[in-house]
C-alpha positions in Angstrom: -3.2 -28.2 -75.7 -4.8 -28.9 -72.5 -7.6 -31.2 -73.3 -4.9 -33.3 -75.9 -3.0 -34.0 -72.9 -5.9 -34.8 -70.9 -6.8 -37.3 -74.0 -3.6 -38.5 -73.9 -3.6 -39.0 -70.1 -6.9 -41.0 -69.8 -6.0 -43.4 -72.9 -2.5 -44.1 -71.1 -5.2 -44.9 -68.1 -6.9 -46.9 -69.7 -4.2 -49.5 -71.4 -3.0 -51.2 -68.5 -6.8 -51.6 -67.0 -7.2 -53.9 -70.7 -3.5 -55.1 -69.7 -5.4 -56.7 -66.2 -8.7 -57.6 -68.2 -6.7 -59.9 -70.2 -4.7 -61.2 -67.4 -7.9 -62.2 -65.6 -9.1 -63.6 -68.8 -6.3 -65.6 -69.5 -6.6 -66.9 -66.0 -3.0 -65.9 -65.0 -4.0 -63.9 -62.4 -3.5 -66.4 -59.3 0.4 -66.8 -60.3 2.8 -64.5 -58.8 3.6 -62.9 -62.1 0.2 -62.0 -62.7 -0.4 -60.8 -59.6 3.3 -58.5 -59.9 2.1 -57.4 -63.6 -1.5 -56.3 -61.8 0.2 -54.4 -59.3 2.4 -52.4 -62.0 -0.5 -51.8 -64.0 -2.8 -50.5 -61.3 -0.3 -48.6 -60.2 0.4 -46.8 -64.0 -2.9 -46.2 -64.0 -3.3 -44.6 -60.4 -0.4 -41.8 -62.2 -2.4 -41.2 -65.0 -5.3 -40.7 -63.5 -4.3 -38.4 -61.0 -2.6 -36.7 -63.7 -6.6 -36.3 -65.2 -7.7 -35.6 -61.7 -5.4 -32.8 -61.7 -5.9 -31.2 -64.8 -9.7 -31.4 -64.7 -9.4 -29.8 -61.1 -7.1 -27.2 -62.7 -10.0 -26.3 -65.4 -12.5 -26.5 -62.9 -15.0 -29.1 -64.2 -13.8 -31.2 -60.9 -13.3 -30.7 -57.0 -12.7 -27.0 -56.2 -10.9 -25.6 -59.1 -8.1 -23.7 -58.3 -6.7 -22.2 -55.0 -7.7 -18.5 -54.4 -5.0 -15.8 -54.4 -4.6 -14.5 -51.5 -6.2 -10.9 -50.6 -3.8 -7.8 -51.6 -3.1 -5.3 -49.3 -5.5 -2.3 -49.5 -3.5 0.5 -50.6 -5.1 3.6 -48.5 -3.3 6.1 -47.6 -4.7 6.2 -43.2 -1.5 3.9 -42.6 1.2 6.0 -40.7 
């Protein structure tokens, strides 16, 4: 279920990055709406891909994986 949501997460990604392709292509980029729409769509992105960031850290296949437990007390008996 993991990897469908990462799937899911990197095409969502992906979309608005065409979204500013074809804004640059079009050549509305220098007008105030383009440069509002490529704002909004960076920022979509940015989400998404932190969303991937997150779940490929929590799988461990990037950064440090997850956070170790802390240590549990030792349970020997010498404590008065």
């Amino acid at each position: 279920m993991r990897s469908v949501m990462l799937l899911i997460s990197i095409l969502l990604g992906l979309t608005p990055l065409a979204g500013i392709g074809w804004i640059i292509y079009t050549g509305t980029m220098t007008t105030v709406d383009g440069l509002f729409e490529i704002l909004i769509m960076l920022s979509i992105s940015g989400v998404f891909f932190l969303n991937v960031f997150w779940e490929l850290r929590d799988q461990g296949l990037f950064g440090k994986g997850k956070a170790a437990e802390p240590a549990k007390p030792s349970s020997s008996s010498d404590e008065g």
